[in-house]
C-alpha positions as a printed Julia matrix, in Angstrom:
79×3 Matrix{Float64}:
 -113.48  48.74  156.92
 -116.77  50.42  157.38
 -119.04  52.25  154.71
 -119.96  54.27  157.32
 -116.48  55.47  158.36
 -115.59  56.34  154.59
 -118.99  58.39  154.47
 -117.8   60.45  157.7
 -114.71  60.82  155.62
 -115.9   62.24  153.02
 -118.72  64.17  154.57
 -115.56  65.94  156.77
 -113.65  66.76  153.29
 -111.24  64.2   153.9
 -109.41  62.67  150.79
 -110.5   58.9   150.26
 -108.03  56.37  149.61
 -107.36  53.7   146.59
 -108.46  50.54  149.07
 -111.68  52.39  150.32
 -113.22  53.45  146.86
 -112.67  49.89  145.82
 -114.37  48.79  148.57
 -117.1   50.4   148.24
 -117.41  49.95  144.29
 -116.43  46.26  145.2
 -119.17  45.89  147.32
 -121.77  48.26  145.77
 -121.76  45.9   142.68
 -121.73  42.66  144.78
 -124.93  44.25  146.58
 -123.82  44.62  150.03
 -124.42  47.95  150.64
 -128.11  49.48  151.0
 -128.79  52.39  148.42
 -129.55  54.79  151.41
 -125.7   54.61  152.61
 -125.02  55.04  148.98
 -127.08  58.02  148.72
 -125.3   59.1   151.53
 -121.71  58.61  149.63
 -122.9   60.62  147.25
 -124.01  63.3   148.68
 -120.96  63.93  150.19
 -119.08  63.67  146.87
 -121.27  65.97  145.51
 -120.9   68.6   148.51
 -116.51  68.14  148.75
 -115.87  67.24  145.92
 -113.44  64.51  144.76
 -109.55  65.27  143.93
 -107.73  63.9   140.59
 -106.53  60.9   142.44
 -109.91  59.76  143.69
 -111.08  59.95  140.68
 -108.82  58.25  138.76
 -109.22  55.08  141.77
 -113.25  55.66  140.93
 -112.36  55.15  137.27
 -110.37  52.13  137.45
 -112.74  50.51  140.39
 -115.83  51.27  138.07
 -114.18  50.01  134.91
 -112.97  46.81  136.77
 -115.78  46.21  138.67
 -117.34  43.7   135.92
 -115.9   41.85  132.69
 -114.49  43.69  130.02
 -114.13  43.19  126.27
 -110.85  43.42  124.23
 -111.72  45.6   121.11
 -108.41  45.84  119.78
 -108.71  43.14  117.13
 -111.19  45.41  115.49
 -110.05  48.42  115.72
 -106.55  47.88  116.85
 -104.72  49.18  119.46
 -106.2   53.27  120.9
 -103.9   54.03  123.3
């Protein structure tokens, strides 16, 4: 997989899939991926738009990208 080809993608209003928004999350965080290509991801978000499903595979890449804290022994369970 190529950041480059998911860029195109996007930039051609093409709906990105669960494995290629955690790769580039994945590899965003790990730092192999040079802010200008980012930039470039971006933009093309910005310009198409993303659907419910991408966003909800942004959500959970972003939110499981790094460690996370289990809260619910003070304040029980929220969901």
């Amino acid at each position: 997989m190529r950041l480059y080809d998911i860029i195109e993608k996007k930039r051609d209003k093409k709906i990105l899939s669960k494995e290629e928004i955690e790769y580039v999350i994945t590899n965003m965080v790990n730092g192999n991926i040079p802010d200008y290509q980012i930039s470039s991801l971006i933009m093309a978000i910005y310009l198409n738009g993303m659907n419910d499903d991408e966003l909800t595979y942004l959500t959970d890449a972003m939110a499981n990208s790094g460690d996370t804290m289990n809260l619910e022994e003070l304040f029980g369970n929220t969901i």
